[in-house]
Backbone as a ProteinNet text record, in pm:
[ID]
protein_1_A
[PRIMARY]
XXXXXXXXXXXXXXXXXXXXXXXXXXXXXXXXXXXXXXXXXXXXXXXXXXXXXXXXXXXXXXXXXXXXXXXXXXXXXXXXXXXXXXXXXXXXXXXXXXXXXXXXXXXXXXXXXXXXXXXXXXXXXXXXXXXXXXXXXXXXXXXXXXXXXXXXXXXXXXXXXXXXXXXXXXXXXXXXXXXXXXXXXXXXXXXXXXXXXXXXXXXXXXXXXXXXXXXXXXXXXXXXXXXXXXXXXXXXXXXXXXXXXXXXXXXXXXXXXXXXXXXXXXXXXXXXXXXXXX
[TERTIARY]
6454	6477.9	6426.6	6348.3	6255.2	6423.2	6405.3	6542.5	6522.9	6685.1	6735.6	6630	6566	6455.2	6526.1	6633.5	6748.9	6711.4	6761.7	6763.5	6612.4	6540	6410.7	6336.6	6336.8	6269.8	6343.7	6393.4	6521.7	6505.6	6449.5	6404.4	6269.3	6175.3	6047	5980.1	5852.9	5719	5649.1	5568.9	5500.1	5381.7	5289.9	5146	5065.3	5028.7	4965.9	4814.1	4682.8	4603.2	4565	4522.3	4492.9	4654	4684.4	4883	4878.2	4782.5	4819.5	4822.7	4782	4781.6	4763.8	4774.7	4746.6	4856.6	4801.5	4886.3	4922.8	4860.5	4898.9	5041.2	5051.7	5171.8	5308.2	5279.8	5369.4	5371.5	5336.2	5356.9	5498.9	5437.4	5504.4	5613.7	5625.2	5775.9	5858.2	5815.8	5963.5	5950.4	5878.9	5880.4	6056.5	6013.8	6093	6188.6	6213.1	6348.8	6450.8	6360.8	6422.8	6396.7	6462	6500.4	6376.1	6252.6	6179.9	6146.9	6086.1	5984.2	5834.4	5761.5	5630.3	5550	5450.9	5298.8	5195.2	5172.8	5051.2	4907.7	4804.2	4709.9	4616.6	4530.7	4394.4	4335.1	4215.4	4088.5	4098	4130.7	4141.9	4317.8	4290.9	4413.2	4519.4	4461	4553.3	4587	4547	4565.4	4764	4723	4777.1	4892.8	4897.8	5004.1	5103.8	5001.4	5089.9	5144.2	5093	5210.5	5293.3	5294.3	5402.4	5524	5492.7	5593.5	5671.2	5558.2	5607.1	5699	5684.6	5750.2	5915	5876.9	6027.3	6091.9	6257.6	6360.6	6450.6	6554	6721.6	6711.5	6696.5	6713.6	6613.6	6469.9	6357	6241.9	6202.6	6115.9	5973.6	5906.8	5755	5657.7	5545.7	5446.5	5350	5197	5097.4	4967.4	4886.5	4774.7	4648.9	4573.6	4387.5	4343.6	4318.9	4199.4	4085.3	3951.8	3841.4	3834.7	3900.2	3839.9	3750.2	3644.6	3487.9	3442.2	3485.9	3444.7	3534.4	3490.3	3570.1	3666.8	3590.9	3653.7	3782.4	3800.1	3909.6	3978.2	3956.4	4083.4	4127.4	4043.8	4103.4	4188	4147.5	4252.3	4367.7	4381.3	4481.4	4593.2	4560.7	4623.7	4695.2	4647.6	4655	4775.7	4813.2	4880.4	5034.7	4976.6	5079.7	5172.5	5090.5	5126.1	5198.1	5165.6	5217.6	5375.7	5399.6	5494.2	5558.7	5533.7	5669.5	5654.9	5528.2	5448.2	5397	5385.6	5272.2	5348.1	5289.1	5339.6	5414.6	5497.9	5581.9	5538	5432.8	5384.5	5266.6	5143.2	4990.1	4901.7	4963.9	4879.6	4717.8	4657.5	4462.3	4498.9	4504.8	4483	4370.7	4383.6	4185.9	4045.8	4006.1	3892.8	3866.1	3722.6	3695.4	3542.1	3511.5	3378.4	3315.2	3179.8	3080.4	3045	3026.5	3000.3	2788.5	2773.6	2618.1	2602.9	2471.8	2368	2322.8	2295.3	2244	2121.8	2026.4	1906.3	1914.6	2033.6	2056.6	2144.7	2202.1	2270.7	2146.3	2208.7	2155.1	2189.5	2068.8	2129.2	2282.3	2270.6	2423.2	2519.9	2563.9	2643.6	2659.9	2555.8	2546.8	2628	2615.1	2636.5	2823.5	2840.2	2964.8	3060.5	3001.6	3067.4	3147	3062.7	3060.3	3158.9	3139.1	3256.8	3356.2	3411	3525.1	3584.5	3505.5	3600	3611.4	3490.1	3523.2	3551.9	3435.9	3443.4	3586.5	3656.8	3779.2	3878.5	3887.5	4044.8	4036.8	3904.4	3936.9	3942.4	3854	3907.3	4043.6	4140.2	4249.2	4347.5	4301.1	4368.8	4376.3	4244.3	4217.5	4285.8	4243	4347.6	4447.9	4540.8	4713.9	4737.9	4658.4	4704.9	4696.4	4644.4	4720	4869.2	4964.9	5091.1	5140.6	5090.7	5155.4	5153.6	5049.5	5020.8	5156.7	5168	5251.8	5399.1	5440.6	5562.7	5587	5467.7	5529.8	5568.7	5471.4	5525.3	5463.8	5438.3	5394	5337.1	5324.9	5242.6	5110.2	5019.9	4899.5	4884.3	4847.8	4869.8	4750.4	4684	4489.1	4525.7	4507	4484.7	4335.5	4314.7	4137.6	4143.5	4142.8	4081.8	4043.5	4098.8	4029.9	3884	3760.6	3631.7	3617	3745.2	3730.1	3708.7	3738.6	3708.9	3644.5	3619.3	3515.9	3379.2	3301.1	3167.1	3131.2	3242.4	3275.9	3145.7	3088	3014.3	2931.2	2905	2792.3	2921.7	2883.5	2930.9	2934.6	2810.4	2800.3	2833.6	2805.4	2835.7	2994.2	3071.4	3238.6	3257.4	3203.6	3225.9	3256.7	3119.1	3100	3214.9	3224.5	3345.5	3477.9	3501.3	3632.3	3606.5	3502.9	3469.1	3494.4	3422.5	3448.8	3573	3677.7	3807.2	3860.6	3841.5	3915	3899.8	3760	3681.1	3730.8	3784.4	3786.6	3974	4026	4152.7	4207	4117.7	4147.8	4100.6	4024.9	3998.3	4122.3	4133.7	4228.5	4370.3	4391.6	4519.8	4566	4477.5	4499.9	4500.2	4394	4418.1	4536.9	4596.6	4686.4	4858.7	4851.3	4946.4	5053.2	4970.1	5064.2	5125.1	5077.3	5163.7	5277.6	5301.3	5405.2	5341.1	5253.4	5179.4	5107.4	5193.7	5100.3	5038.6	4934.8	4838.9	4855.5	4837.3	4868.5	4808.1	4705.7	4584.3	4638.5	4621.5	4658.7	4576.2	4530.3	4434.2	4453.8	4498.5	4513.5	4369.9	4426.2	4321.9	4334.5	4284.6	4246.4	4397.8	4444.1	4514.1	4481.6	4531.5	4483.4	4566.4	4471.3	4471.8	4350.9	4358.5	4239.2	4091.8	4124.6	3992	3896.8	3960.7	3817.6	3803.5	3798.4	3785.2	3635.9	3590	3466.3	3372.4	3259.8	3185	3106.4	3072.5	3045.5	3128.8	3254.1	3331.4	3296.6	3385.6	3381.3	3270.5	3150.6	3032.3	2994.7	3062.4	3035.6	3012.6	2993.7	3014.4	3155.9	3197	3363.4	3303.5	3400.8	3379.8	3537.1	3539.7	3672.1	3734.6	3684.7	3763.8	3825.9	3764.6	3835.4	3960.8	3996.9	4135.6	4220.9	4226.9	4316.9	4325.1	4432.1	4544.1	4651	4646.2	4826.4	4912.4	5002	5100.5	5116.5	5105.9	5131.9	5284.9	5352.6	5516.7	5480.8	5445.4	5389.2	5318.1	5218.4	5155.7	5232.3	5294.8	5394.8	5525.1	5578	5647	5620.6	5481.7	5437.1	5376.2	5364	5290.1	5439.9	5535.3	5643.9	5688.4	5727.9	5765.1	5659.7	5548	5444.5	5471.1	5499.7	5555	5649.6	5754.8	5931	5907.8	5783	5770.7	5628.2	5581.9	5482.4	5331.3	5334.7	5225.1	5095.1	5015.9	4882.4	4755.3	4832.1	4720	4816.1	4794.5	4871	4812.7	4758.4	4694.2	4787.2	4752.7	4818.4	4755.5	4779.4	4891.1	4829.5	4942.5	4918.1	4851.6	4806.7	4686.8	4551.5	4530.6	4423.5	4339.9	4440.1	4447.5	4382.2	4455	4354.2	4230.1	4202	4029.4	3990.8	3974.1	3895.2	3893.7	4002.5	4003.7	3899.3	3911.7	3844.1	3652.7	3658.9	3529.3	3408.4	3486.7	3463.7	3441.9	3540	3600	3520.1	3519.6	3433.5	3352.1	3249.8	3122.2	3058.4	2950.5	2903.3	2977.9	3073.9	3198.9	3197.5	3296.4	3342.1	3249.2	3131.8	3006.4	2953.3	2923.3	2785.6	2844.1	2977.7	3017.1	3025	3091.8	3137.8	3041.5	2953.3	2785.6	2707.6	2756.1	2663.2	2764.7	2856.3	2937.5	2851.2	2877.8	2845	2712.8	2623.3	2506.9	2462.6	2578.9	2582.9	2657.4	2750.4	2771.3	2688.7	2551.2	2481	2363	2345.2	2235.1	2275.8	2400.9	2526.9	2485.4	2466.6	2489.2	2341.9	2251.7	2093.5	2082.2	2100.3	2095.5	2178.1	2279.7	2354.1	2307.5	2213.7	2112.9	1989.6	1966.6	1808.6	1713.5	1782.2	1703.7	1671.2	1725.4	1680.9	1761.1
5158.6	5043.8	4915.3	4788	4699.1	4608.6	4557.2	4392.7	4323.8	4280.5	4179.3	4053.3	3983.8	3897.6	3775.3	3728.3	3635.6	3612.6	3751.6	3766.2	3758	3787.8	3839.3	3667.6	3626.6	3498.3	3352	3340.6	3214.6	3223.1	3013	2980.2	3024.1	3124.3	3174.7	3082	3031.2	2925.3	3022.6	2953.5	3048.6	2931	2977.5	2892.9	2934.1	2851.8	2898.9	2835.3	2893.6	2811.7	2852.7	2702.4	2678.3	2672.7	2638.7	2642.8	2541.2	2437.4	2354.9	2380.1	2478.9	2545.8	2696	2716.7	2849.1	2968	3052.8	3183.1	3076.5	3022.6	2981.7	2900.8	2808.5	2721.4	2774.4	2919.6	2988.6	3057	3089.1	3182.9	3104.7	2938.4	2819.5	2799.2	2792.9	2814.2	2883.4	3022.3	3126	3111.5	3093.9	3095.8	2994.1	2894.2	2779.2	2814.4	2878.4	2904.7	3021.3	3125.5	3211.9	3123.1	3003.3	2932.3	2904	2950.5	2951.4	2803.8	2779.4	2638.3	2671.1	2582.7	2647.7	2528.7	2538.1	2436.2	2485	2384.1	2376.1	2345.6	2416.1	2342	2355.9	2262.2	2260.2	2145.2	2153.8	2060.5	1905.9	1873.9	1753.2	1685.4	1560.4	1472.7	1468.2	1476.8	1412.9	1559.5	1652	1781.1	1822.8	1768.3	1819.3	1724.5	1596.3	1486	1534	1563.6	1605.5	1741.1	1840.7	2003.8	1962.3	1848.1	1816.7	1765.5	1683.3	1572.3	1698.4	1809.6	1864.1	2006.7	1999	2103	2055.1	1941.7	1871.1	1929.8	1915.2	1862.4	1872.9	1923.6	1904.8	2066.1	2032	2142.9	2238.9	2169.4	2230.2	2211	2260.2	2180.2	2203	2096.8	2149.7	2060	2093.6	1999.3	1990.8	1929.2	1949.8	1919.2	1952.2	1922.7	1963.7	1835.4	1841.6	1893	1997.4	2113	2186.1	2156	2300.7	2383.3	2474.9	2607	2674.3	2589	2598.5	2520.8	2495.4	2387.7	2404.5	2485.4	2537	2417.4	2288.3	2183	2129.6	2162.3	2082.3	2212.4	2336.3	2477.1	2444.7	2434.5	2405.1	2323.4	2175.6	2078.2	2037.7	2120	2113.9	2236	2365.7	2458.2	2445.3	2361.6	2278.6	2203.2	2117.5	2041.6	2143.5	2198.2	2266.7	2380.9	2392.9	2507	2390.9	2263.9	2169.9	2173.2	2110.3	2069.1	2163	2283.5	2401.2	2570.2	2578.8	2686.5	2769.4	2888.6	2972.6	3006.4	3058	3090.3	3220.1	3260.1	3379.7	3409.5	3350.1	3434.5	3352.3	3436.4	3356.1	3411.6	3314.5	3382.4	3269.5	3377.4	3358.1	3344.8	3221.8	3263.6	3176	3069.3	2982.6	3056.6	3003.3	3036.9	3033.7	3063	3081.5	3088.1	3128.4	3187.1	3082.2	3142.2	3080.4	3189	3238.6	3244	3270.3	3314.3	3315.7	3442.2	3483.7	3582.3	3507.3	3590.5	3546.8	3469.9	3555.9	3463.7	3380.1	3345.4	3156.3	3110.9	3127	3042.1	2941.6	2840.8	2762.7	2782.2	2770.9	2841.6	2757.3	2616.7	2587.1	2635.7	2694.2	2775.5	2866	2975	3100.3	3075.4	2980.7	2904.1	2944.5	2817.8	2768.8	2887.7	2949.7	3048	3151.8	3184.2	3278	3234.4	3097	3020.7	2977.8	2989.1	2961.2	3073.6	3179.2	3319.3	3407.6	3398.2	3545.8	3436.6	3368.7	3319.7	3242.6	3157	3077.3	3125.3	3246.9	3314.8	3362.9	3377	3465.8	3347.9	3219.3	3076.3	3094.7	3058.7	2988.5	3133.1	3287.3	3360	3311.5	3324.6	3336.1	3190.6	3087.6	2982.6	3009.5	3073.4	3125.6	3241.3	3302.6	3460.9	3447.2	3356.5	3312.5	3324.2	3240.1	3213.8	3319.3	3401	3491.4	3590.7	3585.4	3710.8	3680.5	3599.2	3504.5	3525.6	3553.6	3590.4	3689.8	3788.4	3927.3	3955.4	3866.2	3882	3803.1	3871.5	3770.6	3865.7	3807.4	3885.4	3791.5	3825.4	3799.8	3855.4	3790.7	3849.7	3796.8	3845.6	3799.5	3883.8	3736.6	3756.1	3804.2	3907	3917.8	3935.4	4020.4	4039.9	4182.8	4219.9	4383.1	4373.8	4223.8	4183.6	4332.3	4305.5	4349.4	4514.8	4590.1	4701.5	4791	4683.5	4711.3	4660.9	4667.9	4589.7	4485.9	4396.9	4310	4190.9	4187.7	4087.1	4008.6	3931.3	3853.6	3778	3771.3	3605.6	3737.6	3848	3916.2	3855.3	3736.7	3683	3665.7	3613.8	3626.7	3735.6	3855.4	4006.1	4041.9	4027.5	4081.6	3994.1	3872.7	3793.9	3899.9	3938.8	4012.9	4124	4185.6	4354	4287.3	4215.3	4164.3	4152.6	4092.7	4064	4186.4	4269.2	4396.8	4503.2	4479	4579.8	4488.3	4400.1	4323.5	4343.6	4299.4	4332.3	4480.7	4584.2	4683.7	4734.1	4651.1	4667.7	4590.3	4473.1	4347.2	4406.3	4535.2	4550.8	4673.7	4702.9	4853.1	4737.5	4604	4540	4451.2	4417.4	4317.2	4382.3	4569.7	4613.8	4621.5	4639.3	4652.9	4514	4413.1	4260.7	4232.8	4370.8	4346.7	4278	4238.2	4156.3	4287.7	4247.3	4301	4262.5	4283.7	4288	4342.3	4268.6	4283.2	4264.6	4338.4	4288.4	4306.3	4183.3	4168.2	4182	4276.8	4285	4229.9	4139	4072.2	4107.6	4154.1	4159	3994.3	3948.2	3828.3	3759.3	3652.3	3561.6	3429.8	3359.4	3257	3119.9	3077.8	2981.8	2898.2	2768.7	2651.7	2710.4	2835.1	2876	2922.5	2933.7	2950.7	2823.6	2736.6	2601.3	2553.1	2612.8	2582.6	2583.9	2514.2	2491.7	2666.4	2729.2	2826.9	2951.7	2907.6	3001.7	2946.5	2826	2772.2	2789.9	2803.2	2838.4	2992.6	3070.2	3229.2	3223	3393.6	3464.4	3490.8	3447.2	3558.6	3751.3	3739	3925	3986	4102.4	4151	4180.6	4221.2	4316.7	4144	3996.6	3887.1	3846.6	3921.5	3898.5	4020.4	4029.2	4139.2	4024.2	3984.8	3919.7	3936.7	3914.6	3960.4	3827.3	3891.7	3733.6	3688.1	3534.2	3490.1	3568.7	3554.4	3607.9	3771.1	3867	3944	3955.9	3852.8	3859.6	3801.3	3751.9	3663.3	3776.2	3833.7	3983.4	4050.9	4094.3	4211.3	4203.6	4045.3	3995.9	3983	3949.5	3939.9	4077.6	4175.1	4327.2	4376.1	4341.1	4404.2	4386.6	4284.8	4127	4255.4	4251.1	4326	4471.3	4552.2	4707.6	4690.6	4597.3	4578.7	4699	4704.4	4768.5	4707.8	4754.8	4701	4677.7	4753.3	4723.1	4761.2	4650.2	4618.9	4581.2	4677.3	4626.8	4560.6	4423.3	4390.9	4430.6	4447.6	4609.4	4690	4815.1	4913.4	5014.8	5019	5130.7	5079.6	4939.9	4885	4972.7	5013	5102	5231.9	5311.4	5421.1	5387.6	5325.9	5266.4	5294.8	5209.1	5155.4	5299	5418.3	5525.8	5581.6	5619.7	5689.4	5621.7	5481.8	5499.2	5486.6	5513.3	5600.8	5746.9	5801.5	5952.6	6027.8	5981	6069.5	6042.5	5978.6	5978.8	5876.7	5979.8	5902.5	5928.6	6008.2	6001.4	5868.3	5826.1	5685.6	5525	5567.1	5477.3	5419.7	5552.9	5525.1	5452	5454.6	5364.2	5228.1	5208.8	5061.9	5014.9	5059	4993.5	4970.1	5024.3	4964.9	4849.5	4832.1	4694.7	4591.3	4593.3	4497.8	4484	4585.9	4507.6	4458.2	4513.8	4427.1	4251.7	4252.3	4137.6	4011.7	4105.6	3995.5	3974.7	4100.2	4051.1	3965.3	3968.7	3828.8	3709.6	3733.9	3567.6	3537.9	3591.8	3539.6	3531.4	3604.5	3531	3407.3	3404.4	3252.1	3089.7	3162.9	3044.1	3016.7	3118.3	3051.2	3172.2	3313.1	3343.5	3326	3232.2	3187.7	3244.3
-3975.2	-4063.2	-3998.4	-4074.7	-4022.6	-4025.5	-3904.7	-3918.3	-3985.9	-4013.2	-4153.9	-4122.7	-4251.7	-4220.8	-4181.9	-4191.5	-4159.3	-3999.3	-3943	-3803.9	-3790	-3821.1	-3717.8	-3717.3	-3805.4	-3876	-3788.6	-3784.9	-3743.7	-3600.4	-3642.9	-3503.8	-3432.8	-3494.4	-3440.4	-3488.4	-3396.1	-3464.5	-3501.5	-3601.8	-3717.6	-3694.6	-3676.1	-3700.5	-3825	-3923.6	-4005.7	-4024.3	-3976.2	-4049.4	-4204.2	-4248.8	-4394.9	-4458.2	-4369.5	-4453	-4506.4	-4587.6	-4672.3	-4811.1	-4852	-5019.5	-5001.2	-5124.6	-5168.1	-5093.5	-5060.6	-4972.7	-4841.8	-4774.5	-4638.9	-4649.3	-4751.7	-4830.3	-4859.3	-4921.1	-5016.8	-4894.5	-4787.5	-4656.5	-4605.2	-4533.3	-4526.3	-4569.1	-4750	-4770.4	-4734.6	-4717.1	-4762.2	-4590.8	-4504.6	-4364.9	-4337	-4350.8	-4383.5	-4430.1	-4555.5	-4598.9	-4528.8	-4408.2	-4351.5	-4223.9	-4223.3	-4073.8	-3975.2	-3986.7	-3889.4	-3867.4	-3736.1	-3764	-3751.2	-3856.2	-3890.1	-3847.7	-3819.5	-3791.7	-3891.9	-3952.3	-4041.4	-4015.2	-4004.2	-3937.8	-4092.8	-4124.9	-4244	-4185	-4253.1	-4189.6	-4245.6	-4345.8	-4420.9	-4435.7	-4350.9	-4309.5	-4443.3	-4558.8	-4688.5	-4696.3	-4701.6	-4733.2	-4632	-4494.6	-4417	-4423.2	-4418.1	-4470.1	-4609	-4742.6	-4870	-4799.1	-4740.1	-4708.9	-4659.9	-4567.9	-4458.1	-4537.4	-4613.8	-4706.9	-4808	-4841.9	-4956.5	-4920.1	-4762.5	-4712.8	-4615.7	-4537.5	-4499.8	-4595.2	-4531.6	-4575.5	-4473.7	-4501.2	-4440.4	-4355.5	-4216.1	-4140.4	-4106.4	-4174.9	-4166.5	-4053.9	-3993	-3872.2	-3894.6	-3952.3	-3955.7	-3928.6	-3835.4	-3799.5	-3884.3	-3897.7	-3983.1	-3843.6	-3848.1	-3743.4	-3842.4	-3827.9	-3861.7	-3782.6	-3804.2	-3739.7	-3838.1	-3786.4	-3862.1	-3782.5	-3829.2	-3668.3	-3663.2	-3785.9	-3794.4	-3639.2	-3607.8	-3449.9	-3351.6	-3228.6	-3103.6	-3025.6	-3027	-2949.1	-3006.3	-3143.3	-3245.6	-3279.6	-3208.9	-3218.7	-3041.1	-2950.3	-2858.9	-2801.4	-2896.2	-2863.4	-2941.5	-3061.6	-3104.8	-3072.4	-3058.9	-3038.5	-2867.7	-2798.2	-2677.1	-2721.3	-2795.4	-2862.8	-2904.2	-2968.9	-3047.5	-2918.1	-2833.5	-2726.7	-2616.2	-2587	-2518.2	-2583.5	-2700.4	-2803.2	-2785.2	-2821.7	-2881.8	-2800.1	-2732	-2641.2	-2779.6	-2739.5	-2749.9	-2914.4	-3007.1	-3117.2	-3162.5	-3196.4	-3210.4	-3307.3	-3396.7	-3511.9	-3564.5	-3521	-3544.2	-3659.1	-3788.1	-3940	-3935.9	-3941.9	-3952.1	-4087.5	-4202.7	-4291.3	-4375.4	-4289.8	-4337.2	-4370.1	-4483.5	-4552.2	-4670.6	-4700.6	-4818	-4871.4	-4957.2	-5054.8	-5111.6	-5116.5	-5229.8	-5286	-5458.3	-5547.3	-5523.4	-5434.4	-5440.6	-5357.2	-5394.5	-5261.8	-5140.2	-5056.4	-4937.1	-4936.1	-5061.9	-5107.1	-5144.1	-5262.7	-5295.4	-5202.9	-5069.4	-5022.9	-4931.6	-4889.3	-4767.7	-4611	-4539.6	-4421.4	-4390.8	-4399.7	-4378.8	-4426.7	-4556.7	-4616.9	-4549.6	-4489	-4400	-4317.9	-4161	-4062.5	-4115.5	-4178.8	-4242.8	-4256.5	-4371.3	-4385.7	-4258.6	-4175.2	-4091.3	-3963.4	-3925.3	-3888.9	-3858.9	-4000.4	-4063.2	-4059.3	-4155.1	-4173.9	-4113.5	-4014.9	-3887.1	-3776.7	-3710.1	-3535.3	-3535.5	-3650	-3679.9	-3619.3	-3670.2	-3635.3	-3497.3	-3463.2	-3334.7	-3233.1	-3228.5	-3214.9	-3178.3	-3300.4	-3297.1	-3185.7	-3208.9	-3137	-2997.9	-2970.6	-2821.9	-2766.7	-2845.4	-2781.1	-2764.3	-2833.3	-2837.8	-2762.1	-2704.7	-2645.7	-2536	-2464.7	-2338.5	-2305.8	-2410.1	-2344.1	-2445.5	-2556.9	-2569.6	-2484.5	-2408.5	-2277.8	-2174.2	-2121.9	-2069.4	-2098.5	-2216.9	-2258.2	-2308.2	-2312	-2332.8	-2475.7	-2549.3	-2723	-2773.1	-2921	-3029.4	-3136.7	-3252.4	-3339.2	-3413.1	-3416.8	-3473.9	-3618.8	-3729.1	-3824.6	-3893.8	-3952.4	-3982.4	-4184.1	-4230.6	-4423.9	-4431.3	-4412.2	-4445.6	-4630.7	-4697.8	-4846.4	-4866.9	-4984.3	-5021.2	-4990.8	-4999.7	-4979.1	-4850.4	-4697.4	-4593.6	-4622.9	-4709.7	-4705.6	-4813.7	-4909.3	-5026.8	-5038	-5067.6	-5072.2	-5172.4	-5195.5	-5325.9	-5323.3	-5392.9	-5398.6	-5550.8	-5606.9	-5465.2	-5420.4	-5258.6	-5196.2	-5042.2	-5006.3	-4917	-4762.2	-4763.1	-4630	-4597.7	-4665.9	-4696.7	-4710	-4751.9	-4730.1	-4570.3	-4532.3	-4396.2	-4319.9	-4338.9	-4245.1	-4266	-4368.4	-4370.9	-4312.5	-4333.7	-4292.8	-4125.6	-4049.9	-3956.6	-3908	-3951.9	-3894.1	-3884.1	-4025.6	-4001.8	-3881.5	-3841	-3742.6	-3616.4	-3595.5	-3473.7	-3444.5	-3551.9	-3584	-3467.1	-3549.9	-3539	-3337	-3312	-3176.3	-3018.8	-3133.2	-3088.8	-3045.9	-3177.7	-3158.1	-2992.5	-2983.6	-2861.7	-2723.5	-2770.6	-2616.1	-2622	-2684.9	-2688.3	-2630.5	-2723.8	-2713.8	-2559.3	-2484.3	-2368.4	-2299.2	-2400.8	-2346.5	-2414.9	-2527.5	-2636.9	-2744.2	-2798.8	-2892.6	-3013.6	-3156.4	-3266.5	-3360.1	-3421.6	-3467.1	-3600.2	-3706.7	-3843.4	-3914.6	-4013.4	-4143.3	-4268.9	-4325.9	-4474.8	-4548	-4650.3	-4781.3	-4893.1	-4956.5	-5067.9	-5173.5	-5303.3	-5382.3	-5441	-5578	-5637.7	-5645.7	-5578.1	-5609.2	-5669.2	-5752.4	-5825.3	-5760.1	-5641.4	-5608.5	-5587.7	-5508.2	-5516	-5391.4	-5372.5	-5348.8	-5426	-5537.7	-5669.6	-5698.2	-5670.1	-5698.4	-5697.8	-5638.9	-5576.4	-5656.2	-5727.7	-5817.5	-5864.3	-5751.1	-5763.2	-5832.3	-5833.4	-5870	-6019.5	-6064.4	-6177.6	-6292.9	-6237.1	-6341.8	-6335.7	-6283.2	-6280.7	-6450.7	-6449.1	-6561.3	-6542.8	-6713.9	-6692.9	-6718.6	-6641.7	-6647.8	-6651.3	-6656.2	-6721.8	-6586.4	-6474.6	-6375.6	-6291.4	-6331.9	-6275.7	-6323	-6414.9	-6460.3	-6417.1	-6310.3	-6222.6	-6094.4	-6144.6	-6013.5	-5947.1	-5836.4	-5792.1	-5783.1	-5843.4	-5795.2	-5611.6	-5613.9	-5531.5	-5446.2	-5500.4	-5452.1	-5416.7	-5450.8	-5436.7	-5268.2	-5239.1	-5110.4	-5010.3	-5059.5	-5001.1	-4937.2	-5004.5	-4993	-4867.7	-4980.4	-4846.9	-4713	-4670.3	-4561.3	-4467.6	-4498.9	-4427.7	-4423.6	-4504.7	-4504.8	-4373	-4380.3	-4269.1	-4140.7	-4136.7	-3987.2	-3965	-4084.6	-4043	-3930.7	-4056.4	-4014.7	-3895.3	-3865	-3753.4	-3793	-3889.1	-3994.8	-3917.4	-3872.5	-3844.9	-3936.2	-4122.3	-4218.6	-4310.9	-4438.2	-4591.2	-4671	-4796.8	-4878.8	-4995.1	-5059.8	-5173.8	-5277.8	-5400.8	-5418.1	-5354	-5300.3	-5193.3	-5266.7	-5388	-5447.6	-5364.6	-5395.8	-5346.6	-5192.7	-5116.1	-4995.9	-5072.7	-5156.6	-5230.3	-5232.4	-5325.3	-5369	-5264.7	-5137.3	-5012.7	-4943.4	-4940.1	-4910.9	-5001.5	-5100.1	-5198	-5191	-5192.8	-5162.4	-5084.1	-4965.1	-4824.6	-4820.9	-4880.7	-4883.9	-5012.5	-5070.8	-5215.3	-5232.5	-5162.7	-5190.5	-5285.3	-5384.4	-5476.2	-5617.4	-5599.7	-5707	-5712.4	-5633.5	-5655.1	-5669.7	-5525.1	-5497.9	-5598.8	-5670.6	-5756.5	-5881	-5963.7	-6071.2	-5974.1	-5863.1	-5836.6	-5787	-5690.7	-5693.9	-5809.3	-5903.4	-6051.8	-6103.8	-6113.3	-6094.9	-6056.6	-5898.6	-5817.5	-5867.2	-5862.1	-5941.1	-6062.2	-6154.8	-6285	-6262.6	-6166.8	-6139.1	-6041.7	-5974.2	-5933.2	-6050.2	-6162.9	-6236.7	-6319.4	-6350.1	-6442.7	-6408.7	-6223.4	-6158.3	-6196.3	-6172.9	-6181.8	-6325.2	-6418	-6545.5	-6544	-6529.9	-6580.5	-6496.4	-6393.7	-6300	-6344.4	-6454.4	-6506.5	-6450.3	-6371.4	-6331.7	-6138	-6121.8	-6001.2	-5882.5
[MASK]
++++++++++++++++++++++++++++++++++++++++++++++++++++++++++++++++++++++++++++++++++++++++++++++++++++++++++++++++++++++++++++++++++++++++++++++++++++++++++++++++++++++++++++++++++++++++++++++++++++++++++++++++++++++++++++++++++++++++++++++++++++++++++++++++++++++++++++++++++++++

C-alpha cells in the first residue's frame, strides 16, 4: 500500500518548472493543499509574480523564481538560490515546455535550437543542478512530464517528439544511476490536455481534425502524477490505455504501424495544404 498523501506530502519542497500555468499550476495547487512547500520556477517575471499571488495564502509556503532552463547560467544560478534558501528538493517535477505546430522543413533553425533546449537539455539542466544535495541526503524523487509524443511518433512538431522520446530514454537510464543514493525517477505520459500550450499561433491555425478532440482532464493528470510519486512507478501513462497503444505499436508490427503512420501522414499533408502548400 503507497502512504496516506497527508503524510508523505507535508512539509516536502516540491520544485516545479513551468509551474506557472497549465499542469505545472494545477501540480502547484493540490501540492499546496497536501501541506507541502512548493517553488515555482517559469521564464517570464509577470507569469511568475501572478502564480505566486494566485497561489499564497494562510499557511502556504511558496516561492516563484525567473528562470529559462533554455540557458545553463540562469538553471545554475537560480537552482543555487533555491538550494541556498530551503536545500536540495524532495521532489524535482521537469515539467517546462512546449511545441510548434510545424515540420522540421518549415521550422527555423532557431525554433530547432529552442526547441531542443527547453524540452530535452532543460530538465536534465535543472536535474543535475539539484542531484548534488539530493546525492548528499540520500533522497529525493525526480519526476520528468514528458507526453504520449515520448512513446508514439506523434507529429508534425517531430523535433518536440524526439525531446520527449529523449527524456524518456534518458529517464530510463537516470533511474539505475541515481538508485543507490535512494533517489527515484518517475515519467509522466500525459496524452492532450487543454491548456495555454496550444496557444501558440501554430497550434491555433492547424486543421481541426477529429482525433484533437481527445482530451484528458486536467484533475485526471494531476491524480495520477501524485499516485505515481505515492507508488514510486518509474512510468504512467495518462489514461493508462495510452500505455497499451505505445505497447501495441512496438509489439504488432504493421498491424498497428501501418493505420497510425497513415494518420500522421494525413496530418502533415493537412498542415501543407492549409499553408498554401508550403
Amino acid at each position: 500500500m503507497p502512504p496516506r498523501r497527508e503524510d508523505h506530502f507535508a512539509d516536502k519542497l516540491v520544485v516545479i518548472t513551468g509551474g506557472t500555468s497549465g499542469i505545472g499550476l494545477a501540480l502547484a495547487k493540490k501540492f499546496l493543499n497536501l501541506r507541502a512547500r512548493v517553488a515555482v520556477l517559469a521564464d517570464k517575471a509577470g507569469s511568475v509574480s501572478s502564480a505566486v499571488a494566485q497561489l499564497s495564502g494562510d499557511d502556504r509556503t511558496v516561492d516563484g523564481y525567473v528562470c529559462d532552463i533554455g540557458w545553463a547560467e540562469a538553471v545554475v544560478d537560480t537552482c543555487e538560490r533555491i538550494s541556498a534558501k530551503h536545500g536540495a528538493p524532495d521532489i524535482l517535477i521537469n515539467n517546462a515546455g512546449f511545441a510548434i505546430y510545424r515540420t522540421v522543413e518549415q521550422e527555423e533553425w532557431s525554433e530547432v535550437e529552442r526547441l531542443m533546449s527547453v524540452n530535452f537539455a532543460g530538465p536534465i539542466r535543472v536535474t543535475k543542478a539539484f542531484l548534488g544535495g539530493m546525492v548528499q541526503r540520500r533522497s529525493g524523487h525526480i519526476v520528468n512530464i514528458a507526453s504520449i509524443a515520448g512513446a508514439l511518433p506523434l507529429t508534425p512538431c517531430a523535433v518536440y517528439g524526439a525531446a520527449k522520446h529523449g527524456m524518456m530514454g534518458w529517464s530510463k537510464c537516470l533511474a539505475p544511476e541515481v538508485a543507490r543514493f535512494g533517489i527515484d525517477v518517475t515519467v509522466v505520459c500525459p496524452g492532450r490536455v487543454e491548456t495555454n500550450f496550444f496557444n501558440h499561433e501554430t497550434f491555433q491555425r492547424r486543421p481541426r481534425r477529429k482525433e484533437t478532440e481527445m482530451t484528458v482532464p486536467m484533475q485526471t493528470v494531476v491524480e495520477a502524477t501524485l499516485d505515481a510519486i505515492l507508488r514510486r512507478q518509474s512510468l504512467r501513462y495518462v489514461p493508462r490505455y495510452y500505455g497499451l497503444m505505445a505497447w501495441a505499436y512496438n509489439a504488432l508490427g504493421p498491424l498497428v504501424r501501418y493505420p497510425f503512420d497513415r494518420i500522421m501522414q494525413s496530418r502533415i499533408e493537412d498542415l501543407y495544404r492549409s499553408s498554401g502548400g508550403k
